[in-house]
C-alpha positions in Angstrom: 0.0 0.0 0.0 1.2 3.6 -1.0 0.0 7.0 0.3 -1.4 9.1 -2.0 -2.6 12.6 -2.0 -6.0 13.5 -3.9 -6.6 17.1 -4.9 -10.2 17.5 -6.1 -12.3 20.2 -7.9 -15.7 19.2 -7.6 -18.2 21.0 -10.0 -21.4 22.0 -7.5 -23.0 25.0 -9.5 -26.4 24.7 -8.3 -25.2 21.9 -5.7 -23.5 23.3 -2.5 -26.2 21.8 -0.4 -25.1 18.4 -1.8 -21.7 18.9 -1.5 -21.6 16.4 2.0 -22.9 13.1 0.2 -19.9 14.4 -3.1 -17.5 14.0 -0.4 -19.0 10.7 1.2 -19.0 9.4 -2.4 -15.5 10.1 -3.0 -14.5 8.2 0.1 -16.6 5.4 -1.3 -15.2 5.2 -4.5 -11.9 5.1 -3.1 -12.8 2.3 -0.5 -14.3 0.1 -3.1 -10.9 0.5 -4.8 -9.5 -1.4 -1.9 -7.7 1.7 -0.7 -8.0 3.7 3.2 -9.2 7.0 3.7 -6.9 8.8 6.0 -8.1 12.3 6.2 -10.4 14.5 3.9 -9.8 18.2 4.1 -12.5 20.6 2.7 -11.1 23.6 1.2 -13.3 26.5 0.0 -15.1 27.3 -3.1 -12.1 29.4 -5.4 -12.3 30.9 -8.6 -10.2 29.6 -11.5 -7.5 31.9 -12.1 -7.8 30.6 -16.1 -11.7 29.8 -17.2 -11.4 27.1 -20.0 -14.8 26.5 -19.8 -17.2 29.5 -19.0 -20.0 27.5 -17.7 -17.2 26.4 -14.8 -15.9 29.9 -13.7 -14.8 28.1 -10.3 -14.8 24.9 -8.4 -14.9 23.7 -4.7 -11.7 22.0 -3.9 -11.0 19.2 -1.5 -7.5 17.2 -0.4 -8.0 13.7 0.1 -5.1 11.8 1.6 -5.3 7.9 1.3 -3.3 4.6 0.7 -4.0 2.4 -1.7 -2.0 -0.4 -3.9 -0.6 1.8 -6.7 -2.8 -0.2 -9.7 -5.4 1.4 -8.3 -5.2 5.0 -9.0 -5.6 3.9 -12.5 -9.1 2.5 -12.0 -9.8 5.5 -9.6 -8.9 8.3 -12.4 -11.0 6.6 -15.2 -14.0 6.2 -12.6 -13.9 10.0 -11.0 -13.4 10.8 -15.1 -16.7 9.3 -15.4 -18.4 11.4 -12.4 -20.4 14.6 -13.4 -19.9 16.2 -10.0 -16.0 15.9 -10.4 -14.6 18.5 -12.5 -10.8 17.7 -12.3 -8.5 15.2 -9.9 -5.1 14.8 -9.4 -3.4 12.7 -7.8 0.2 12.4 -6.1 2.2 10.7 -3.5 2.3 11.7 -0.2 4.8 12.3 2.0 5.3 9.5 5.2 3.8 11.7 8.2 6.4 12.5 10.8 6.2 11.3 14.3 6.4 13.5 16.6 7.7 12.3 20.1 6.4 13.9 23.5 8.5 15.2 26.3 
């Protein structure tokens, strides 16, 4: 199992209300993967700084952190590729957390 870190820019125009069970269904996706949710951090809603697309001026953008075997990210990308409320993904390693020892 590797550690991965998943930056997401979910696409909620007309959806902000829904944007708990978008979360919930990310961490599903990834657990049916076979991977472990670690921590999900939810960011704010930000404006793109560059609009490729003007009916997606800006996104709401959450950090996922996870492990899973590396074959999976594959199956992951082409699955959130296929999910409407997912506007982009990206994922990279993540870094081994430190341990930090009490005095």
């Amino acid at each position: 199992m590797k550690r991965y870190e998943g930056l997401f820019i979910l696409n909620t125009a007309g959806k902000e209300e829904s944007l708990k069970e978008t979360i919930d269904q990310l961490s599903d996706e990834i657990n049916a993967a076979g991977g472990r949710v670690e921590t999900v951090q939810k960011m704010d809603k930000r404006n793109f700084a560059r609009v490729a697309d003007k009916r997606n001026s800006s996104g709401f953008y959450v950090n996922v952190i996870f492990e899973c075997k590396p074959s999976a990210i594959t199956q992951l990308q082409t699955r959130f590729a296929l999910n409407a409320d997912v506007y982009r993904v990206m994922f990279s390693s993540a870094p081994t957390p430190k341990v930090v020892e009490a005095k």
